[in-house]
C-alpha positions in Angstrom: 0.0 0.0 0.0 1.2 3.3 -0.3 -0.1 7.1 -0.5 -2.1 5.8 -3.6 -4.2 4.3 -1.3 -5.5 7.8 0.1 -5.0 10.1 -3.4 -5.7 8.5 -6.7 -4.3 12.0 -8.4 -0.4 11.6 -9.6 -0.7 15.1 -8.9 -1.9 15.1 -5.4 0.5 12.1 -4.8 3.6 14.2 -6.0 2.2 16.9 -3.7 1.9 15.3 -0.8 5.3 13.9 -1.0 7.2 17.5 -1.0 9.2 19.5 1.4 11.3 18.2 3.8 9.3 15.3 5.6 8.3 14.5 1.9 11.0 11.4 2.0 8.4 9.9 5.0 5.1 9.9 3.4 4.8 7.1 2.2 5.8 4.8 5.3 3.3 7.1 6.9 0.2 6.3 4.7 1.7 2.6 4.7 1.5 2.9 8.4 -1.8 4.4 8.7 -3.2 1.5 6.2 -1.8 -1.2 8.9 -3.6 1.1 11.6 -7.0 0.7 9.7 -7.7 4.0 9.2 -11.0 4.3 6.6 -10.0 6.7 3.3 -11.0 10.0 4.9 -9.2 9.6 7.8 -5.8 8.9 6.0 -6.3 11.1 3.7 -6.8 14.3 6.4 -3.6 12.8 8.4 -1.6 12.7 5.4 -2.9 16.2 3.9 -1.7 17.2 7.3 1.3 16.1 7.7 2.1 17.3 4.4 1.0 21.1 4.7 3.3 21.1 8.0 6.6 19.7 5.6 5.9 22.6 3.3 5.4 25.2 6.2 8.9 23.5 7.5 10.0 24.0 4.2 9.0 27.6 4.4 10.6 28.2 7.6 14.1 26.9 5.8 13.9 24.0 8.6 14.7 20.0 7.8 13.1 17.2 9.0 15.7 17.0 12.0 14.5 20.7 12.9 11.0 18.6 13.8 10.2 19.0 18.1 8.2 19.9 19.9 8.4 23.8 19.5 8.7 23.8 15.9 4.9 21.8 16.3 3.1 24.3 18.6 4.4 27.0 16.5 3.3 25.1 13.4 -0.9 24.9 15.0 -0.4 28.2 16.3 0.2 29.0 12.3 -2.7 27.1 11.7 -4.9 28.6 14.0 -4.3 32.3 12.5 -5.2 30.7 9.2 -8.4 29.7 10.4 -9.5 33.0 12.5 -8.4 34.9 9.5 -10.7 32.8 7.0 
């Protein structure tokens, strides 16, 4: 299984695999297919994880710039998005 699982786009696919925790994406979705999680579900965990790599990305950080901090920061960033919307 892979991130096809989740995104039948090649598009989306190549999308979701960019920025700096782009190398881990697919052992992620591979992971959250042993989990059991249903389409939806995988797909918003992925979509996730891959807006954070591109904000990392951003930010100039690298996957080993990934804590705690850089995390809060990263919802807090999030948060504004959504009060702003």
């Amino acid at each position: 299984m892979s991130i096809s699982a989740f995104f039948k786009s090649k598009k989306t696919v190549t999308r979701m695999c960019q920025g700096p925790l782009g190398l881990y994406m697919e052992a992620y979705a591979n992971l959250l297919v042993s989990e059991g999680h249903c389409c939806q579900s995988g797909a918003r965990n992925i979509r996730v994880a891959a807006d954070y790599s591109l904000w990392l990305a951003n930010n100039q950080q690298r996957a080993t710039d990934v804590n705690e901090d850089s995390i809060v920061e990263y919802e807090t960033f999030r948060q504004n998005i959504v009060i702003r919307s």
